[in-house]
N, C-alpha and C positions, 0 to 999 in steps of 0.2 A: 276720601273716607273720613268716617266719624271721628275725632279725639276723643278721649275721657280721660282726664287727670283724675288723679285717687290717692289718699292717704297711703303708701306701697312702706315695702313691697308689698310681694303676691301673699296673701295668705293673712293680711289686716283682714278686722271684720266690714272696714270701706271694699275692699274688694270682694267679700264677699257678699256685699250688700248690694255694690253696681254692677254682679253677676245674675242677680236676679230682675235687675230692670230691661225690659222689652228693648227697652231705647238702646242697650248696650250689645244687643244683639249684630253682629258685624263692624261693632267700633272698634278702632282699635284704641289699648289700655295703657295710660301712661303713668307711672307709678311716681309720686315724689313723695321727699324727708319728711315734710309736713303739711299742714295746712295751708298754711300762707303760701307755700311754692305750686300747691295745688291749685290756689285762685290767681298766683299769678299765671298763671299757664292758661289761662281763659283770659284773663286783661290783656295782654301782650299777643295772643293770637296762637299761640303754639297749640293748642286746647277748646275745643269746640263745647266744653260743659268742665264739670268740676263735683265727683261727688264727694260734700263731707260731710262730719257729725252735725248737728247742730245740737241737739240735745241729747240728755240720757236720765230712763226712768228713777237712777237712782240718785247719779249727780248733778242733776240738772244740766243748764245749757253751760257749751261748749263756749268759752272766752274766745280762744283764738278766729272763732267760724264770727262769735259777735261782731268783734272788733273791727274783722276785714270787712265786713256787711254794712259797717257803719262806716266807715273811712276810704278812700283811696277811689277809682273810678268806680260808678256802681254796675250793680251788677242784679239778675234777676232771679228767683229760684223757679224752675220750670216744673219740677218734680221733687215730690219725696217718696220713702220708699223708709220702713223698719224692720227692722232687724233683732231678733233675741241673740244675746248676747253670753253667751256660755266661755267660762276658763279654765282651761288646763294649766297644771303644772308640769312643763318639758321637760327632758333632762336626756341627755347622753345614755344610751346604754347600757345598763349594767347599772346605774348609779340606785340610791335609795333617798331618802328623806334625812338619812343621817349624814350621807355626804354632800347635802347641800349648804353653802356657806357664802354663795353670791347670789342674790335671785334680780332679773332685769323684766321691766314692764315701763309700760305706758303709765303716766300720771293717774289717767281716768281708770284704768285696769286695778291699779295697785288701790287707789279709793273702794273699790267693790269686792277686795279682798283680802282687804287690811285684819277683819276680825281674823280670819281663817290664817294668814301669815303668824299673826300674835298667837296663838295657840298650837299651832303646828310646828312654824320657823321661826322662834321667838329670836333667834341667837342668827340669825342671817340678817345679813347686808343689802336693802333693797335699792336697786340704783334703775333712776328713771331714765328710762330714752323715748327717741321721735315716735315709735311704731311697735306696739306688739309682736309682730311680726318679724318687726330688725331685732325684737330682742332675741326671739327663736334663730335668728342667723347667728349672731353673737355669741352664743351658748353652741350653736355647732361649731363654729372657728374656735370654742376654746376661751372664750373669754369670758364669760361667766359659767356658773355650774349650771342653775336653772332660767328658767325663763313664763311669765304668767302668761298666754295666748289659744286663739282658737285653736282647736284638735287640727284643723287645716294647716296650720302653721308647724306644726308636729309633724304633717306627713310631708310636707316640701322640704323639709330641712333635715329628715331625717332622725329624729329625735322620737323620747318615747313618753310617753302621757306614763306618769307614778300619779297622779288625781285628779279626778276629773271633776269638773262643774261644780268651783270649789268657792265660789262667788258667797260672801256675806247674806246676799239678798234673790235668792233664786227665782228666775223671768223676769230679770234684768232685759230692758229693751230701748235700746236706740236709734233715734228718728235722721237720718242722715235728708240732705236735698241736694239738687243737683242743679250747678249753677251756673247760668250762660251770660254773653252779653243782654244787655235790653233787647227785648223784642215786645211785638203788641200779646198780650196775655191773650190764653186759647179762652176760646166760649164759656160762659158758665156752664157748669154740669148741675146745678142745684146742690152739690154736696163740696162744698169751695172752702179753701183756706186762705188769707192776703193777709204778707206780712209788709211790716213798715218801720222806721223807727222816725219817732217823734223827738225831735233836738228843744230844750228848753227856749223861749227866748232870753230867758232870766230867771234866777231864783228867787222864790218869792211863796208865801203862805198858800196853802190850794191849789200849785202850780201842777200833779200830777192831778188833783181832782176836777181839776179842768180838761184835759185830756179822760181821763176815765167818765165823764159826763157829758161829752159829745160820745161816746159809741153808747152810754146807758141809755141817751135821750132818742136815741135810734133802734134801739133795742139789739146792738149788734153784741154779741158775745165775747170775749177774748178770751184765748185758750191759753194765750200765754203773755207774761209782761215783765219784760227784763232791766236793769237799769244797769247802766254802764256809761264810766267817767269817758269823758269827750277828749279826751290826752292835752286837754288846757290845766288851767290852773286847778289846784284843788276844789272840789263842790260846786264841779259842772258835770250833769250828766246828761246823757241823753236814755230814752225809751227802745228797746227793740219788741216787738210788740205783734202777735198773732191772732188774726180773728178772725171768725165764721164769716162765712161768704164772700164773692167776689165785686170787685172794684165797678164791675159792669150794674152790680145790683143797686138800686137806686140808695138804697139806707146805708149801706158801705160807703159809696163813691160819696153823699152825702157828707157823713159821716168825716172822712178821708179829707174833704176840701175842708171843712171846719177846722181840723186843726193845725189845714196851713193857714189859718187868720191867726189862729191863736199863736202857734208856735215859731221858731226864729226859721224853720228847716221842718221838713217832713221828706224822708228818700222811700220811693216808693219801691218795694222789694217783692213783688209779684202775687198774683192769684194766680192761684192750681187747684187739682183736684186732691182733697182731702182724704186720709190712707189709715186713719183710725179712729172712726167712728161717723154716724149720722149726724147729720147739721138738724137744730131742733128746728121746728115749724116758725114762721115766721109770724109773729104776731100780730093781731087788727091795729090798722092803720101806720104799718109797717110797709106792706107789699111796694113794690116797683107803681103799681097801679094808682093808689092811693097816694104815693108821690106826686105823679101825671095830674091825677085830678085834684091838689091841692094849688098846683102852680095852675094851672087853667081856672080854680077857683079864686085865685091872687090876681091873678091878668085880667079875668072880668072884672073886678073890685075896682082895682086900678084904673081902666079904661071908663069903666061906666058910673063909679061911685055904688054900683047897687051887689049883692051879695046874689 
């Protein structure tokens, strides 16, 4: 049978997020404290995939999900899958807004509803833990008053929603992916997403605009581009980096070999198919084709001296 490790307990928005993937249909669901125990559990074998955040609409991308992605054995994203993200304020039975005086949440939760705290809970104590979800348990054990979490989380625990979808930024939505050992990437679908990250060889003047002009001079898109210190010496970073279409596609894979000349390291972190929105048209003298017929026009040159 299938594994899934997942941000847990039951009732985080990771579980409810690898609730709706196909793939998870007869898996069975392994729930861990964090992140990183979630990707060890696919490195080590106990775990057949891994779903976690990777980004969020409001607070951008997830550190912890970067970090493991760029460090330690690699690992590939086979899927993604998002999520609108809605937060309740839990609380024990009977209680009100007046007898609130500890509230527990998620780092990323408490971020997306810090204005609504300041105004509402100005005189509460906010104490961050591993999982929305553990704070929903913690608040039924008694140890905090409230807790910020999905309405899901409210009903497994027993607790009762006094506010709903009380989020700073409302359709708040985050991008979770689900991550296995290396495998050969599935087919292109024409609507592809391949991420990567780019390790510097050295710091130096133009050093990211070298990397951003091999995918413009390809005409490939980035949907996303993250930097993040390499855990050496201060002002080493490395690129995590997202962009339209797949590795199979000639201006991609192109694209992709280039900046292993340039750079010290390139970890290649998978194509899949794309889960929010259309990949735009591919430009003249872009196509896969136009590729073919530039190197057969290089080979003749080569071989014969004539054009």
């Amino acid at each position: 049978m299938t594994v899934l490790a997942f941000l847990g307990p039951e009732g985080t928005f990771a579980h409810a997020a690898l609730r709706t993937m196909p793939t998870a249909a007869g898996a069975a669901m392994l729930p861990t404290a964090n992140v990183t125990l979630a990707i060890d559990a696919v490195r080590d074998g106990a775990a057949d995939g891994a779903l976690v955040p990777l980004e969020n609409s409001v607070e951008g991308a997830v550190p912890a999900t970067l970090d493991e992605l760029a460090n330690g054995a690699p690992l590939v994203i086979a899927e993604e899958t998002y999520l609108h993200v809605a937060f309740d304020l839990l609380t024990r039975r009977g209680r009100t807004l007046g007898d609130i005086r500890t509230v527990a949440t998620h780092p990323h939760a408490e971020a997306q509803v810090r204005r609504w705290l300041i105004d509402n809970l100005p005189e509460a104590d906010v104490v961050l833990v591993g999982s929305t979800a553990g704070a929903a348990q913690s608040v039924a054990a008694g140890d905090f008053d409230a807790a910020i979490a999905a309405t899901v989380a409210g009903e497994l625990t027993g607790l009762s929603s006094i506010a709903h979808d009380i989020a700073d930024n409302p359709g708040a939505v985050t991008r979770f992916v689900l991550l296995t050992r290396p495998t050969p990437p599935p087919p292109p679908t024409g609507n592809d997403r391949t991420t990567l990250v780019a390790y510097l060889r050295e710091d130096h003047s133009g050093a990211l605009l070298e990397i951003l002009t091999e995918f413009a001079a390809r005409s490939v898109n980035l949907t996303r581009i993250e930097s993040r210190p390499t855990k050496g010496r201060i002002g080493q970073y490395c690129f995590s980096i997202d962009c339209e279409g797949h590795i199979a596609d000639e201006r991609v894979g192109d694209a992709i070999a280039a900046l292993h000349r340039v750079c010290a390291d390139v970890r290649y972190l998978g194509s899949y198919p794309r889960r929010d929105g259309i990949q735009g048209a591919v430009p003249a003298g872009r196509a896969d084709a136009d590729f073919s017929g530039a190197r057969d026009w290089l080979r003749q040159v080569r071989a014969t001296g004539r054009c």
